[in-house]
C-alpha positions in Angstrom: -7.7 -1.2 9.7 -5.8 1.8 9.4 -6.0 2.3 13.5 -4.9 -1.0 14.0 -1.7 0.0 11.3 -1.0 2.9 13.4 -0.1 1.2 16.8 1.8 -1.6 14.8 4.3 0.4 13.2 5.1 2.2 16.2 5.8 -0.9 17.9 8.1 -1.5 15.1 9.9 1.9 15.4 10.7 1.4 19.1 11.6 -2.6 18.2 15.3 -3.3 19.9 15.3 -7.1 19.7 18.4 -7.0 17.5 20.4 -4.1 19.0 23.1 -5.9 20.7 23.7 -7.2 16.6 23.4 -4.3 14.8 26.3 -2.1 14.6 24.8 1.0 14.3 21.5 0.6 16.4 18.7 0.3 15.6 16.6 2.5 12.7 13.7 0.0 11.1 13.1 1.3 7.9 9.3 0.6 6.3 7.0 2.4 4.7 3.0 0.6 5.2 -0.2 1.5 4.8 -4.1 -0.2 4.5 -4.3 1.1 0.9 -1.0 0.3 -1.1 -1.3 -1.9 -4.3 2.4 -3.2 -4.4 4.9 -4.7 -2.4 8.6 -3.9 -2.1 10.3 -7.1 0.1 14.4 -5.9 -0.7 17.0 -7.4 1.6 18.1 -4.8 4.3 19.2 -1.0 4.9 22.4 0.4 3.7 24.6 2.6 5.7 23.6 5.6 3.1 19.4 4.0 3.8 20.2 3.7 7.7 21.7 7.4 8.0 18.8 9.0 5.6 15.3 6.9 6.5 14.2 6.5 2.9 14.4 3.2 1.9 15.9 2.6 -1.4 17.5 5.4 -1.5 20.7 4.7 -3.1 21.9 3.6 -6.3 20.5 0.5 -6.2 16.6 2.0 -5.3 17.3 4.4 -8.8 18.1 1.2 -10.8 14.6 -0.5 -9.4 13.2 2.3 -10.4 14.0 2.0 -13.8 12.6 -1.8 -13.5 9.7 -0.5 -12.5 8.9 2.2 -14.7 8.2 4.1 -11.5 9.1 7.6 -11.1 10.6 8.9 -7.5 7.2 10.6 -6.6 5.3 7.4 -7.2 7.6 5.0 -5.8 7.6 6.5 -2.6 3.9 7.2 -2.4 3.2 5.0 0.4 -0.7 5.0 -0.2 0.4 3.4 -3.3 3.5 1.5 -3.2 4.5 -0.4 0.5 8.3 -0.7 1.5 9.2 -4.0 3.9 12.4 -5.4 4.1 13.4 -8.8 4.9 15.3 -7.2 8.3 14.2 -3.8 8.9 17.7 -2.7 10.2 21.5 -1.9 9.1 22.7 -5.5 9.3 26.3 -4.5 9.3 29.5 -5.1 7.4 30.3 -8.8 6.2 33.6 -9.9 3.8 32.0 -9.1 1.1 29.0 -6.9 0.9 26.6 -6.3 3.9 25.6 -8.7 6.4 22.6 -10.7 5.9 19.0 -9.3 7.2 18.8 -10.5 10.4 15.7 -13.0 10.5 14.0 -12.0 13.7 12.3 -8.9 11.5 10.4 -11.4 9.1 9.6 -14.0 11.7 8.2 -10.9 13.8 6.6 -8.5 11.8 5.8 -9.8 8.1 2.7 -11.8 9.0 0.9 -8.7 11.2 2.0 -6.6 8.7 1.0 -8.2 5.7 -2.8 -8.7 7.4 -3.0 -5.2 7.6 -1.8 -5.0 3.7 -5.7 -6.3 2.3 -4.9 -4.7 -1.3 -1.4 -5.8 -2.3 -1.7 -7.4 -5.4 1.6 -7.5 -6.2 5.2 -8.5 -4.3 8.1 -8.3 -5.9 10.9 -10.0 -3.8 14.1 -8.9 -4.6 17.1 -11.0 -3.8 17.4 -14.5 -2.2 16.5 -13.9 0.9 13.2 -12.9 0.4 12.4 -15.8 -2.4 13.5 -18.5 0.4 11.4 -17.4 3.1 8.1 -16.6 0.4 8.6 -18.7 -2.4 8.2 -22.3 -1.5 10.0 -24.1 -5.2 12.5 -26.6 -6.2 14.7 -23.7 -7.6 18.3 -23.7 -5.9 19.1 -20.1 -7.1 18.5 -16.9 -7.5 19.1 -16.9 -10.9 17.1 -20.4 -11.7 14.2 -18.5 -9.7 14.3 -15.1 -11.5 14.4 -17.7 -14.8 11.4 -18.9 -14.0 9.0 -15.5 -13.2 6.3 -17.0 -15.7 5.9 -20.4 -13.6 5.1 -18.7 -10.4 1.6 -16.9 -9.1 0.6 -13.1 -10.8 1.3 -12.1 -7.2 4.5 -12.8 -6.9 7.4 -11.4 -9.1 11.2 -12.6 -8.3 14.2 -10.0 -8.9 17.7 -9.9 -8.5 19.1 -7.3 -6.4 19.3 -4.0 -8.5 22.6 -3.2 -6.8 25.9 -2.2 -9.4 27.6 -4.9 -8.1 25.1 -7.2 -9.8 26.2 -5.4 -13.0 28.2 -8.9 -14.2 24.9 -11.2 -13.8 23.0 -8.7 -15.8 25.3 -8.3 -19.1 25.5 -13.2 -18.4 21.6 -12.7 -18.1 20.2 -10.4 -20.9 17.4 -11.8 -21.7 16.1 -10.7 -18.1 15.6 -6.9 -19.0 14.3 -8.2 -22.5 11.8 -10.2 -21.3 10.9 -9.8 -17.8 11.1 -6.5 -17.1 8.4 -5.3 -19.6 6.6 -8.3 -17.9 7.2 -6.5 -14.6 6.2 -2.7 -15.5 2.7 -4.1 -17.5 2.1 -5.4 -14.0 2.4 -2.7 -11.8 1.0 -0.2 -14.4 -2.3 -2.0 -14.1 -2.4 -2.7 -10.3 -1.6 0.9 -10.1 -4.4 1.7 -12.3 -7.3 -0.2 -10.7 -9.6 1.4 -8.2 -9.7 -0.1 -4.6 -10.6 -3.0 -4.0 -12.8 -1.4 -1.4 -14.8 0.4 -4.4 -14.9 -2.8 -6.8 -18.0 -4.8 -7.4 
């Protein structure tokens, strides 16, 4: 699987299908591999993201860290922990906050990905963009979603964006770092502790 992986996210680096709508070029940002337990779907790159290559790496990665209960070394231990944006690229400026991902990355790329992902036991979708194209519900928002973690599969966990400008919806929402987040972390400590599912049975 992994020498299918190999070719696939090349093709991805060298993916222009969005250039003539992307400010800065393009720069697809994703970390992937056969082995990886957990899934990170966030919404796009930032401008500090697009210029560095690491995804989530910015104020906003450190605070979903903390949700976590990740450290840096861990979190960005690809062979543990995969990294797939909703659009792979620097969507630009909009009035208020970045542009939205542009959609041609998830309708292209998730599903070939995603096949070549056999252990993830775990996605955490962060943000709406990512709940409305995975999470199939009657839920109208974000916050109705993120409400409602214990109604949906083990697989799947729904997040608000970690971003300081979500600091407002935390302090209306407490009961979100009181209750799910030590919901979340017991969940990715034990995925992270199983063996492979290569080596079970």
């Amino acid at each position: 699987m992994t020498e299918q992986l190999i070719p696939l996210l090349n093709e991805v680096g060298q993916c222009t299908q969005c250039a003539g709508h992307l400010p800065l070029g393009p720069r697809p940002v994703v970390r992937i591999s056969t082995t990886a337990r957990i899934l990170v779907i966030g919404q796009a790159p930032g401008t500090k993201v697009h210029a560095s290559g690491i995804p989530w790496d910015d104020a906003s990665g450190k605070r979903l860290r903390q949700w976590m209960g990740v450290d840096d070394e861990t979190f960005y231990d690809v062979d543990r922990i995969a990294i797939m944006p909703m659009g792979f690229c620097y969507p630009g400026k909009g009035k208020s906050g970045d542009l939205p991902p542009r959609p041609e990355c998830a309708q292209r790329w998730h599903q070939p990905l995603r096949d070549l992902m056999p252990e993830i036991q775990l996605t955490l979708l962060i943000g709406q963009y990512g709940q409305n194209y995975y999470l199939h519900d009657e839920f109208k928002t974000l916050t109705e979603r993120v409400k409602h973690w214990r109604d949906y599969p083990p697989d799947y966990f729904a997040l608000p964006h970690p971003s300081p400008r979500n600091q407002l919806w935390l302090k209306k929402n407490p009961w979100f770092e009181q209750e799910a987040i030590p919901e979340l972390q017991s969940r990715i400590r034990h995925y992270l502790a199983r063996p492979s599912l290569a080596t079970e049975g």
